[in-house]
VOBA-1610 file (N, C-alpha, C; in pm, whole numbers, padded with zeros to 5 digits, always signed):
BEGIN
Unk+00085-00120+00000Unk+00000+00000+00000Unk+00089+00125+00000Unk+00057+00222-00129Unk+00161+00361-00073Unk+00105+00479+00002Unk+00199+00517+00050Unk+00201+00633+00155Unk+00126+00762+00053Unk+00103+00842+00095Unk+00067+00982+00023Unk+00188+01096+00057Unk+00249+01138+00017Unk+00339+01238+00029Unk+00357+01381-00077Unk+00336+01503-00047Unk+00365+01616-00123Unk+00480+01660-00126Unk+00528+01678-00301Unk+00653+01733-00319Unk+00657+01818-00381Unk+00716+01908-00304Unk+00806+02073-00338Unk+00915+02056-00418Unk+00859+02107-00508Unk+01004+02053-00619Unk+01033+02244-00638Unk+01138+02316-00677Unk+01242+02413-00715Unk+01319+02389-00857Unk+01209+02424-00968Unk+01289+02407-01104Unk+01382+02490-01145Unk+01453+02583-01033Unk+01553+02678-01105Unk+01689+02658-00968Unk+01655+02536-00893Unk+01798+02512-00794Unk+01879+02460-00876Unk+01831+02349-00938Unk+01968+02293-00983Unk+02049+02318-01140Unk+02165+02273-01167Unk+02232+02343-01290Unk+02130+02183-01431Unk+02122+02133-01450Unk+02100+02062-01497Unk+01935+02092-01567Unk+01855+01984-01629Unk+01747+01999-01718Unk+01640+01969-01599Unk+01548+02058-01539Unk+01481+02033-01442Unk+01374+01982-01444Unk+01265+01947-01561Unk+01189+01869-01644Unk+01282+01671-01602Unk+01366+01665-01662Unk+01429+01548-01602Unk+01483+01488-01472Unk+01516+01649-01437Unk+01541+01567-01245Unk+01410+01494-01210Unk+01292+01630-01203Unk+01191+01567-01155Unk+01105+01460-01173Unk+01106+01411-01322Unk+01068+01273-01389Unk+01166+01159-01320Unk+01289+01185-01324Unk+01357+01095-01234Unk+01333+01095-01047Unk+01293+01197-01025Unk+01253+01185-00838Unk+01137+01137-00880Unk+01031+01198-00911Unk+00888+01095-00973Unk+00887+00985-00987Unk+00951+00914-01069Unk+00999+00771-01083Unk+01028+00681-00967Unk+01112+00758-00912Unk+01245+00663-00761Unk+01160+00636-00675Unk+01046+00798-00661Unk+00915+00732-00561Unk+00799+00728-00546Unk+00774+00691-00686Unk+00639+00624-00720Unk+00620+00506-00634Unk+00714+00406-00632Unk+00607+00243-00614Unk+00615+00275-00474Unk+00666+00400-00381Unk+00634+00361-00237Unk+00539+00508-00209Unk+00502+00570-00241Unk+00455+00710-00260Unk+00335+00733-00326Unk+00197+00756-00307Unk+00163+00884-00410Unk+00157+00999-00409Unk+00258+01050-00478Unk+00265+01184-00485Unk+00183+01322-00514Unk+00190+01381-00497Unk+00111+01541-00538Unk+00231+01614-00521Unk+00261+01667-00653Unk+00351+01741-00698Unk+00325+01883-00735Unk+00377+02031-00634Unk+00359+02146-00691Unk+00498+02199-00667Unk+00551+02271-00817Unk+00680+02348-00832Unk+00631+02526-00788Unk+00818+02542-00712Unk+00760+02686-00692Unk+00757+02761-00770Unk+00730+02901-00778Unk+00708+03010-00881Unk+00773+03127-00837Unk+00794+03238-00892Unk+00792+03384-00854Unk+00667+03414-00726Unk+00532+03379-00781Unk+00428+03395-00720Unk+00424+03295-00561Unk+00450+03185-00547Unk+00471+03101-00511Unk+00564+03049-00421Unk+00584+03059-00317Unk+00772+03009-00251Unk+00752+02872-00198Unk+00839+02791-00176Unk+00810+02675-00072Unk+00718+02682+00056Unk+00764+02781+00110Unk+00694+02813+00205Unk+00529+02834+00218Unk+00473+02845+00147Unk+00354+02856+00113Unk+00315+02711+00024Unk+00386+02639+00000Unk+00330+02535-00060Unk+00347+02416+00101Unk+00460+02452+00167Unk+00449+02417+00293Unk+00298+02386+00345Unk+00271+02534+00374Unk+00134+02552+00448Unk-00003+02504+00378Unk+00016+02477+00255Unk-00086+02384+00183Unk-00086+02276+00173Unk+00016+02182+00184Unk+00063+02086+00255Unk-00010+02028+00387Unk+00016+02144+00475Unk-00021+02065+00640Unk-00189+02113+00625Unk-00238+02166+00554Unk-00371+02216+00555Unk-00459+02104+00451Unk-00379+02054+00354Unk-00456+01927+00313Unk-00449+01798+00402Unk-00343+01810+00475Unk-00351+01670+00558Unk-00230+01607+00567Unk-00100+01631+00463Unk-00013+01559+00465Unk+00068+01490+00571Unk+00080+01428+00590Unk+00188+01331+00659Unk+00348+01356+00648Unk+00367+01341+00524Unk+00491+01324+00421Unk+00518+01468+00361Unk+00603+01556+00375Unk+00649+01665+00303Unk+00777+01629+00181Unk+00791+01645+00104Unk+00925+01618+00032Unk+01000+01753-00030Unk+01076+01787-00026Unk+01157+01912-00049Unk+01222+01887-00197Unk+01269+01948-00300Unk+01404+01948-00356Unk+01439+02103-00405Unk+01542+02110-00384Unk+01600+02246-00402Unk+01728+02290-00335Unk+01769+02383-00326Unk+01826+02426-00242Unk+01835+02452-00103Unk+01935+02519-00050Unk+01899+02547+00113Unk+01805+02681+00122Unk+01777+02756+00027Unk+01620+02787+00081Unk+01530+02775+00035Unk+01500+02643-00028Unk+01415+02557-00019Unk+01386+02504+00076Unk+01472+02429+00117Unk+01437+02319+00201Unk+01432+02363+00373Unk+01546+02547+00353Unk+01503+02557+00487Unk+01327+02629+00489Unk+01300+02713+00388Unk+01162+02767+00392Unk+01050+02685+00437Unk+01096+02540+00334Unk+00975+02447+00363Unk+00985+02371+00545Unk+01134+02303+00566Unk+01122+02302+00730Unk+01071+02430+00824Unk+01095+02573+00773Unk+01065+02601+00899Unk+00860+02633+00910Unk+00805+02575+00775Unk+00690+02579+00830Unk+00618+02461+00910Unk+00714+02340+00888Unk+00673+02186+00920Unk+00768+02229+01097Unk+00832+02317+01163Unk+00856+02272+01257Unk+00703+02280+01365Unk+00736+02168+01479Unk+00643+02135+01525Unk+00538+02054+01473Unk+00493+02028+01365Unk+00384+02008+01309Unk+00382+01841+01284Unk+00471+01750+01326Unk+00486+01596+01366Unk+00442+01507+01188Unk+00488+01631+01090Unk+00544+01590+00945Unk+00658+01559+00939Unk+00652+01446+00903Unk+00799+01392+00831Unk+00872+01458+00721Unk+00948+01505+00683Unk+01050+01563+00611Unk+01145+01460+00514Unk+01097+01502+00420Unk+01247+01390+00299Unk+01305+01576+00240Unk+01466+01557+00235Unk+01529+01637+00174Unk+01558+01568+00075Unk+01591+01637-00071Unk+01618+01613-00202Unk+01712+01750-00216Unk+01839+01746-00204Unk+01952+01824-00194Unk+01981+01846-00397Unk+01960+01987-00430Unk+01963+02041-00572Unk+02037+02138-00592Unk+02103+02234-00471Unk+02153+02375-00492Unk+02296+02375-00476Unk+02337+02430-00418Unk+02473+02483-00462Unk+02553+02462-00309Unk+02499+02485-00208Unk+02611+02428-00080Unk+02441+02269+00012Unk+02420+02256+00014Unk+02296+02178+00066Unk+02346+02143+00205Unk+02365+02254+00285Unk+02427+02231+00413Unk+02380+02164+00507Unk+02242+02164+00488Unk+02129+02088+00614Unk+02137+01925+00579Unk+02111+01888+00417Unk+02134+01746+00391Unk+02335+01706+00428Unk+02425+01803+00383Unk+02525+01768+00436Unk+02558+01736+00568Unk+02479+01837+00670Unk+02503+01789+00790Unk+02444+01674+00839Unk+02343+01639+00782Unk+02262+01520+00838Unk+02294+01383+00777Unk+02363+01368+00686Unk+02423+01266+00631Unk+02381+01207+00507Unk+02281+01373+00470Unk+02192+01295+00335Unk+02273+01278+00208Unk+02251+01215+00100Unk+02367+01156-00018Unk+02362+01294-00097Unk+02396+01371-00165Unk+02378+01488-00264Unk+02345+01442-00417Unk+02325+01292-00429Unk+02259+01263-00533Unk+02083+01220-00520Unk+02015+01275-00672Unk+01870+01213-00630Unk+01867+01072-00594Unk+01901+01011-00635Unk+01883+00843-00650Unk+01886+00840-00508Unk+02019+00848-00475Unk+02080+00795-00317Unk+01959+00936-00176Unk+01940+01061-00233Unk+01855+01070-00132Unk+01714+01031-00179Unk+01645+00987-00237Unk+01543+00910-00250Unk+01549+00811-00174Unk+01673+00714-00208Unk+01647+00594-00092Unk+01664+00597+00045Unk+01703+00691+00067Unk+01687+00780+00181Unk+01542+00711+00278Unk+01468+00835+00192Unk+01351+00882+00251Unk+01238+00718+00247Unk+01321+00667+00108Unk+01251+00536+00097Unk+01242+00450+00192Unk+01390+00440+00268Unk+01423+00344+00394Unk+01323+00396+00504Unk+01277+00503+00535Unk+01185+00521+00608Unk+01252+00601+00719Unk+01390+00572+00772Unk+01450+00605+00896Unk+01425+00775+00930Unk+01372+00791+01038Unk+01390+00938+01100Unk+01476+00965+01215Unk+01477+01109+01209Unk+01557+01153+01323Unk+01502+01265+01375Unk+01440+01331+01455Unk+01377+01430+01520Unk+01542+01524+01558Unk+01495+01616+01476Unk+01578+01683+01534Unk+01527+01873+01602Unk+01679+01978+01635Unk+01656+02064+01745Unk+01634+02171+01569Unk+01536+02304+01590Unk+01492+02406+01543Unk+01542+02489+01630Unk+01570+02642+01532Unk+01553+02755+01618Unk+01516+02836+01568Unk+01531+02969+01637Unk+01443+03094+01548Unk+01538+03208+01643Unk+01572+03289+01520Unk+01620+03408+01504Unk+01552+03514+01520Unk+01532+03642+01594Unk+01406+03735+01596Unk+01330+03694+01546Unk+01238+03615+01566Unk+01148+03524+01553Unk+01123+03416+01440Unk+01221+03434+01314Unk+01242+03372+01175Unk+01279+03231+01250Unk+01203+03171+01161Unk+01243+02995+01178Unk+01419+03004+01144Unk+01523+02952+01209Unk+01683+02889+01153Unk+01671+02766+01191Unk+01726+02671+01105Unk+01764+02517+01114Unk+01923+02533+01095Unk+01985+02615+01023Unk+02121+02595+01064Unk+02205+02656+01162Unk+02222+02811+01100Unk+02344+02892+01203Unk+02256+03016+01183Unk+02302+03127+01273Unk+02313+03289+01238Unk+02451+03331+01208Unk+02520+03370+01112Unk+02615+03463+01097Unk+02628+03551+01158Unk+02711+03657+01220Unk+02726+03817+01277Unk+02920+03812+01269Unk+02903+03915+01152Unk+03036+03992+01114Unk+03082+03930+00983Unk+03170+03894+00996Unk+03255+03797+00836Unk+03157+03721+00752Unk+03130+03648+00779Unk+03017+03490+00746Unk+02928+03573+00677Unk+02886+03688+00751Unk+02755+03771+00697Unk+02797+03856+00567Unk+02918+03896+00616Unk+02933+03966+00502Unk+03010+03896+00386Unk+03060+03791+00411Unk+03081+03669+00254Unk+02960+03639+00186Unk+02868+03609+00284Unk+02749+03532+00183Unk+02688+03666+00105Unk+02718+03790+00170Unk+02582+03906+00082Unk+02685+03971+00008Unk+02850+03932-00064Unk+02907+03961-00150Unk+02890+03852-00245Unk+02832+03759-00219Unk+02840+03656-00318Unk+02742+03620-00415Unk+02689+03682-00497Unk+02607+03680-00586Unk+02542+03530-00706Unk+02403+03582-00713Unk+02360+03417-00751Unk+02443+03419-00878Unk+02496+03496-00947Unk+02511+03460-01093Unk+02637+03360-01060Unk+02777+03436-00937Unk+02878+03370-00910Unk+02861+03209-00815Unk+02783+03190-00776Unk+02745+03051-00695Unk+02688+02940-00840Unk+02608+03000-00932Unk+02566+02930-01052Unk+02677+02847-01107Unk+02824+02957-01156Unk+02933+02967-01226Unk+03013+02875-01161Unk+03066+02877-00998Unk+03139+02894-00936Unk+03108+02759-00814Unk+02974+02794-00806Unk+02936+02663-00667Unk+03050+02696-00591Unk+03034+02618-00474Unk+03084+02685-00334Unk+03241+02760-00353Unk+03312+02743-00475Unk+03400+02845-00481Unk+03392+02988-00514Unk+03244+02993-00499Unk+03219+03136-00496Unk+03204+03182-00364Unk+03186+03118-00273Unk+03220+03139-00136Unk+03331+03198-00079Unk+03439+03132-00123Unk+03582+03106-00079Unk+03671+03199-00130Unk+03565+03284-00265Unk+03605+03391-00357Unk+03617+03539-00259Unk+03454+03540-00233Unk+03403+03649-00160Unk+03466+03689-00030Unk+03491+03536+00048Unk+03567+03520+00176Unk+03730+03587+00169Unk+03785+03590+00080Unk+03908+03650+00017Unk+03908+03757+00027Unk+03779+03811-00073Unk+03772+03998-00035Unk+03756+04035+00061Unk+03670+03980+00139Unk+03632+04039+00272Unk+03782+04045+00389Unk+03816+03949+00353Unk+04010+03952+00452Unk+04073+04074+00402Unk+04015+04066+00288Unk+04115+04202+00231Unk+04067+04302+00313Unk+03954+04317+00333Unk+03884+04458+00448Unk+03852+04438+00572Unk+03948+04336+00656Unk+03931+04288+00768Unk+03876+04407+00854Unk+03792+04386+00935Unk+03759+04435+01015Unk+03677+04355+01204Unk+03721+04452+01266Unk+03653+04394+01421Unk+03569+04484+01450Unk+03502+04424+01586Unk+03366+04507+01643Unk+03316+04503+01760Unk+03294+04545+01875Unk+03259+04492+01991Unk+03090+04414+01988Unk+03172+04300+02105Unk+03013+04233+02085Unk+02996+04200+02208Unk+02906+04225+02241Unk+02804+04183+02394Unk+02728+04051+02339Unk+02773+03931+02436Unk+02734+03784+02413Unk+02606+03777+02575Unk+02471+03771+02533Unk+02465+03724+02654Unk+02358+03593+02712Unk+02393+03517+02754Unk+02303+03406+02806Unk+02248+03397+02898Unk+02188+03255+02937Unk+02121+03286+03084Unk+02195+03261+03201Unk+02343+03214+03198Unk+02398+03238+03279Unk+02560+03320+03280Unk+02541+03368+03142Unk+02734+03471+03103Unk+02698+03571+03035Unk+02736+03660+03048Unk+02794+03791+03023Unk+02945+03793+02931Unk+02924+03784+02837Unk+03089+03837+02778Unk+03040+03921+02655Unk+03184+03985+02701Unk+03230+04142+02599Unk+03347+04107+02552Unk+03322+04122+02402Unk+03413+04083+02339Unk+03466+04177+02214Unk+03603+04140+02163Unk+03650+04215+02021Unk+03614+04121+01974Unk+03559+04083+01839Unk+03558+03969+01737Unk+03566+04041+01625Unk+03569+03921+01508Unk+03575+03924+01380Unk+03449+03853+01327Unk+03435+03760+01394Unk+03264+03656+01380Unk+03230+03609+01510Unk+03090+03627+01521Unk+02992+03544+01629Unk+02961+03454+01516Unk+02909+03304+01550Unk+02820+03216+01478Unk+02769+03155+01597Unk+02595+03170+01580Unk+02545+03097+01641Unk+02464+02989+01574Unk+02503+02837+01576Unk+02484+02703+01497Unk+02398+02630+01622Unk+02259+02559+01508Unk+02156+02475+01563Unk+02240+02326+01488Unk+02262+02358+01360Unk+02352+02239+01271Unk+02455+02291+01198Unk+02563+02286+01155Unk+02630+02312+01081Unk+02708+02206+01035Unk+02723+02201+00901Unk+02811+02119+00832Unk+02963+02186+00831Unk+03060+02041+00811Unk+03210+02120+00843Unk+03255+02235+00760Unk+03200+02265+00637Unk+03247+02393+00578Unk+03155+02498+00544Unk+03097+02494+00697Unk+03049+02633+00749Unk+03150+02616+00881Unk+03245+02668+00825Unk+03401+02672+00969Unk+03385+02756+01034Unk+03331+02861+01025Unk+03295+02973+01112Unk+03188+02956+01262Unk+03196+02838+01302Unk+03087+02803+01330Unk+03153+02620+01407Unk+03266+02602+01397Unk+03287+02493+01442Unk+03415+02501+01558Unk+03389+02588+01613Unk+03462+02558+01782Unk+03479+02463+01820Unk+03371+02428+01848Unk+03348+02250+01908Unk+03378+02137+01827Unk+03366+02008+01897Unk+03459+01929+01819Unk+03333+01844+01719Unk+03176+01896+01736Unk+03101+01870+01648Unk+02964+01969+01714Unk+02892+02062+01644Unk+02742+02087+01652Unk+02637+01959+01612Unk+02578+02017+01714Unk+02510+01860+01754Unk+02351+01892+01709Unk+02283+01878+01659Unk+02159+01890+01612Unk+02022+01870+01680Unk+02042+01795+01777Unk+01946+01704+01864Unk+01999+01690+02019Unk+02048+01812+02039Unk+02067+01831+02213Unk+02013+01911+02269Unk+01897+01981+02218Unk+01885+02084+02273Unk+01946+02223+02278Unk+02049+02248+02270Unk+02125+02350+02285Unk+02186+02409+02142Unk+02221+02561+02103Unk+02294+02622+02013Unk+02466+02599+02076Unk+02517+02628+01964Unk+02691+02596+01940Unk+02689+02745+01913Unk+02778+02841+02029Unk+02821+02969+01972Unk+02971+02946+01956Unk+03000+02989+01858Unk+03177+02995+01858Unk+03180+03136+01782Unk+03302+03186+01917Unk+03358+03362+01863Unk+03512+03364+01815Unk+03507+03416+01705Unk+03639+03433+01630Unk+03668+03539+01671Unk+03779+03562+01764Unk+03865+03715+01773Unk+04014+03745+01754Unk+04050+03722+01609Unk+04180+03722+01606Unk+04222+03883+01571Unk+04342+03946+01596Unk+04387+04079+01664Unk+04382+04104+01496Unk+04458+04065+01405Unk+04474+04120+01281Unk+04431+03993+01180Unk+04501+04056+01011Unk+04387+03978+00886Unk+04475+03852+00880Unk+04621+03846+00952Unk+04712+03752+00919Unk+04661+03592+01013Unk+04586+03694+01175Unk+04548+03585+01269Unk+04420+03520+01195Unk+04352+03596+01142Unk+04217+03612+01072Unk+04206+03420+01005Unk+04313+03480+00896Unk+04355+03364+00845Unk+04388+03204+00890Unk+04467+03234+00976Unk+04549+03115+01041Unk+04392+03062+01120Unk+04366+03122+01198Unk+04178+03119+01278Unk+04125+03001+01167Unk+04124+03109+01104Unk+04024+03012+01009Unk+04074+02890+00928Unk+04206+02884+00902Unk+04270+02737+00842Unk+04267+02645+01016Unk+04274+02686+01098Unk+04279+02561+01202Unk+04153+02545+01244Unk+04066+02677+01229Unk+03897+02595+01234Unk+03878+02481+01119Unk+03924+02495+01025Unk+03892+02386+00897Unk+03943+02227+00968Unk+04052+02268+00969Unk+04165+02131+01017Unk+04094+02043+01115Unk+04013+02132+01237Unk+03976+02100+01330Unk+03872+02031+01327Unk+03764+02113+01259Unk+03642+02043+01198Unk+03675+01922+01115Unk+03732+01909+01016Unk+03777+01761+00920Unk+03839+01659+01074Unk+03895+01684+01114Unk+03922+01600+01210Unk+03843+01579+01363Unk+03716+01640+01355Unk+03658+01623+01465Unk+03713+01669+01622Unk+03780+01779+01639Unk+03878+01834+01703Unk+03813+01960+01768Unk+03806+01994+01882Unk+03805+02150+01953Unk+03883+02210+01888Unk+03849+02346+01863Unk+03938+02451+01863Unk+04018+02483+01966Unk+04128+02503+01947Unk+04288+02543+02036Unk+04310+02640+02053Unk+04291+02701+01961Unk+04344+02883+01982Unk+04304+03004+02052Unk+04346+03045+02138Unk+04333+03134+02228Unk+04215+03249+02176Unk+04227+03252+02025Unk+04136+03396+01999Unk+04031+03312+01955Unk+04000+03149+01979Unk+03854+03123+01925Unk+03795+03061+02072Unk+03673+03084+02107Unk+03611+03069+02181Unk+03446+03008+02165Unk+03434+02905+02257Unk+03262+02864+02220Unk+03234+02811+02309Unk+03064+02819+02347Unk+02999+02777+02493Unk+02830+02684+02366Unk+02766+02659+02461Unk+02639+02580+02458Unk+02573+02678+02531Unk+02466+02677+02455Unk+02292+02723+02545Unk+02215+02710+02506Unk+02126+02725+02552Unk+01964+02742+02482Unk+01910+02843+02412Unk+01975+03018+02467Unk+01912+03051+02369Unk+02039+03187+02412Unk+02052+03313+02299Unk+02168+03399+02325Unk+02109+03501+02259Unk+02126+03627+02305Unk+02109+03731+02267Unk+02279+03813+02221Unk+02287+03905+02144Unk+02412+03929+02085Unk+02396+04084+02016Unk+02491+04186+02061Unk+02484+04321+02019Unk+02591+04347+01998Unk+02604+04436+01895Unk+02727+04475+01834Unk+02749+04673+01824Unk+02872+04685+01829Unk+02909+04810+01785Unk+03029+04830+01740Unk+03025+04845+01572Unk+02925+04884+01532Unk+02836+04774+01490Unk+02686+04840+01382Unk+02624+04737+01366Unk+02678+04636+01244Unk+02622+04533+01239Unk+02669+04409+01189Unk+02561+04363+01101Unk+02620+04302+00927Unk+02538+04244+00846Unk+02506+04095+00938Unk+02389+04034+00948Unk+02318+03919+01030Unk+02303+03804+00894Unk+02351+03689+00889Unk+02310+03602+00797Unk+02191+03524+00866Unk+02085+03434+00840Unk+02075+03305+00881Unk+02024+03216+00785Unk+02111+03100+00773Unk+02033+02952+00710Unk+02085+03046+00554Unk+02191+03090+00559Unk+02257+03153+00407Unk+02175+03312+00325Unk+02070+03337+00430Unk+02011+03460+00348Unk+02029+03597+00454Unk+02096+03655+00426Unk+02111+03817+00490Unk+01971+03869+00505Unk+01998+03879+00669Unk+01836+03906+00710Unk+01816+04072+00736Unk+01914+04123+00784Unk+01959+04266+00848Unk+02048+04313+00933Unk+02044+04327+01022Unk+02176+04376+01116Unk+02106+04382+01263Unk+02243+04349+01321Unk+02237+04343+01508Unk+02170+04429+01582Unk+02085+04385+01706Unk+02144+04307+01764Unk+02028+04168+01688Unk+02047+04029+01748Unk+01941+03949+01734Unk+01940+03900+01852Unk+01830+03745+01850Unk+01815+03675+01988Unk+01794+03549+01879Unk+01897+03419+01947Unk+01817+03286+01905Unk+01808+03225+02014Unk+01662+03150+01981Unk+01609+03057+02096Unk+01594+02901+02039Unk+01674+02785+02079Unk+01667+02654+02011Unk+01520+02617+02056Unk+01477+02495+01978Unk+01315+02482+01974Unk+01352+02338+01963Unk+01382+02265+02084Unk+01403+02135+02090Unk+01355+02024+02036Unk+01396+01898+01947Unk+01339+01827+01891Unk+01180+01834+01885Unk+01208+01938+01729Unk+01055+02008+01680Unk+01054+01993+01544Unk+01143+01877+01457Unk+01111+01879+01333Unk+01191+01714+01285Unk+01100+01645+01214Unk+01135+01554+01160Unk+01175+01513+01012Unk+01260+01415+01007Unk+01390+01463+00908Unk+01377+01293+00861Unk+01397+01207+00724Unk+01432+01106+00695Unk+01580+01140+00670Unk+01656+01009+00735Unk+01809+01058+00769Unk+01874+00927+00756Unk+02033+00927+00713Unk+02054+00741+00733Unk+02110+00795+00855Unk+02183+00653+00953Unk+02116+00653+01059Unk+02276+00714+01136Unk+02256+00762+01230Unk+02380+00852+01255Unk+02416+00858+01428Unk+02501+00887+01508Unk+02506+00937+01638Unk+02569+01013+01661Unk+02575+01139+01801Unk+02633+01191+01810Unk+02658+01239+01960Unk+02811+01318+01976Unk+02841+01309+02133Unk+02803+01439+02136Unk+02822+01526+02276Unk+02832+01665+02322Unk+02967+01704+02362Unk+02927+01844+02262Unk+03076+01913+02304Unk+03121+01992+02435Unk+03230+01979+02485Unk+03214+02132+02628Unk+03248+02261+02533Unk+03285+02314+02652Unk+03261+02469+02606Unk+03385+02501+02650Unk+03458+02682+02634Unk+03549+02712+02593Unk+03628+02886+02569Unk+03627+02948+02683Unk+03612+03079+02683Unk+03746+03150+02738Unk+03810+03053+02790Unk+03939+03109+02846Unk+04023+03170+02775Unk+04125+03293+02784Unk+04185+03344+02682Unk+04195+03381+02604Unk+04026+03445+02569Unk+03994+03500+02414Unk+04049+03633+02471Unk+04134+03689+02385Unk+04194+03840+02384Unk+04072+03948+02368Unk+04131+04025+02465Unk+04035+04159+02452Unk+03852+04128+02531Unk+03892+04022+02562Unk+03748+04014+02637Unk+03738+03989+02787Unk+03592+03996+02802Unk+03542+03967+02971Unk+03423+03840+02981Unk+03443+03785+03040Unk+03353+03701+03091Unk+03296+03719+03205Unk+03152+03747+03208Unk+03111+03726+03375Unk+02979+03593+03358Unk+03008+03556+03506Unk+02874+03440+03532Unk+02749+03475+03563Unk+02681+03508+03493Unk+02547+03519+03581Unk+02473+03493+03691Unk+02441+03504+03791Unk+02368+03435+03913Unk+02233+03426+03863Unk+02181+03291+03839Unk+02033+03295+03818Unk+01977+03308+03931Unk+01835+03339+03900Unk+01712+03374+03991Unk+01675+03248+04090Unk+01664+03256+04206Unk+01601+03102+04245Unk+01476+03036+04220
//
């Protein structure tokens, strides 16, 4: 007997003939599926095909597109005890990378086919649904130099392009970090605050893995003094991440919480989930296993935390309330 499932298909994510992807996802899950198929439009976003979705009844959501696709369409299914299949089409697919999904149709079809889920942690940014990170400083300002024509051309070395210029105009900023139990003032170059991140979103990997399903955000603060530390920062965040490793270095710093508020001076371009939202300050609050995901099957540990010796800063502890 097949399941009923609606798919969000995105005929302008991927580089290829998009008439044929989708005859081929059509195909892979027909004999376990019946489908109802609507592509987005100008008129039209995922997000709204989302909400027609949970308003006919669905069970089964299916995504393909990019990461804002697939984050538009999760953040209307969080909470809502819909299952989620990703179909990874765009140009970095950071949410299927982090979760272990294949970046081909075939292989994430069988995915979703095997059935396996994983409930995982949501958050929200001044109130915007995030499933991955918030950017504040660098991160923010790579992704809103990087233009769709150069990501088309270029795929994620248009990233790595933009990330170049921006060293060239290094700059720092004071930032007020604050939680429910610390206080720190800091010089940085980047805040990232990560619900998931895949390893090459490095800006963002302090810890020796962001964990998806603990409850808690991964903040890691980059504060290196000049563009030379800037650098080095960021080649041993890479190293660290590929090898599953804490960060070492005195000017990178990262804690766990639930939820962080963050102000800057001056103000700061804000990324989240890859789209430049506006500028500082923000607040994210994690939204604990509130969205379900077909995933192959995966585990993961918790990281500690990590604040000692970041230059130019203060740490205080909070005394909570009794």
């Amino acid at each position: 007997m097949t399941r009923s499932a609606y798919l969000i298909y995105n005929p302008t994510a991927g580089q290829g003939d998009p008439e044929q992807e989708l005859q081929l996802i059509q195909s892979l899950l027909a004999p376990e599926f019946d489908l109802y198929t609507e592509k987005t439009t100008e008129e039209v976003d995922a997000a709204a095909l989302a909400k027609d979705a949970i308003e006919k009844g669905f069970k089964t959501v299916i995504a393909a597109g990019g990461d804002g696709t697939i984050s538009a369409t999760a953040g209307v299914l969080i909470n809502s005890h819909v299952a989620f299949g990703i179909l990874p089409c765009g140009t970095a697919n950071a949410l299927a990378s982090t979760l272990g999904i294949p970046p081909s149709a075939e292989e994430a079809c069988q995915t979703i086919l095997a059935g396996h889920t994983r409930i995982v942690d949501t958050a929200t940014c001044n109130g915007q649904p995030m499933l991955l990170l918030a950017g504040v400083g660098f991160e923010a300002d790579t992704i809103e130099g990087t233009n769709k024509q150069a990501k088309k051309n270029w795929g994620m070395l248009a990233y790595v392009f933009s990330g170049l210029r921006q060293l060239r105009e290094f700059e720092r900023f004071e930032a007020e970090i604050e939680t429910d139990d610390k206080l720190i003032e800091v010089t940085a170059a980047a805040v990232t605050v990560a619900n998931a991140a895949p390893a090459t979103s490095i800006l963002a990997q302090g810890p020796a893995r962001v964990i998806c399903d603990d409850g808690l955000l991964d903040v890691t603060i980059v504060a290196p003094k000049n563009r030379a530390s800037a650098i080095t920062a960021s080649y041993h965040l890479l190293q660290t991440a590929l090898q599953n490793e804490e960060a070492q270095r005195d000017d990178i710093g990262y804690l766990r919480t639930k939820r962080v508020k963050i102000t800057t001076s001056p103000l700061q371009n804000v990324v989240v989930d890859g789209e430049v939202i506006g500028h500082t300050e923000i607040e994210v609050e994690c939204i604990p296993h509130s969205l379900i995901i077909f995933v192959p099957a995966t585990g993961s540990n918790s990281p500690p935390e990590k604040l000692e010796n970041l230059p130019e800063s203060k740490v205080e502890t909070k005394t909570k309330a009794p």
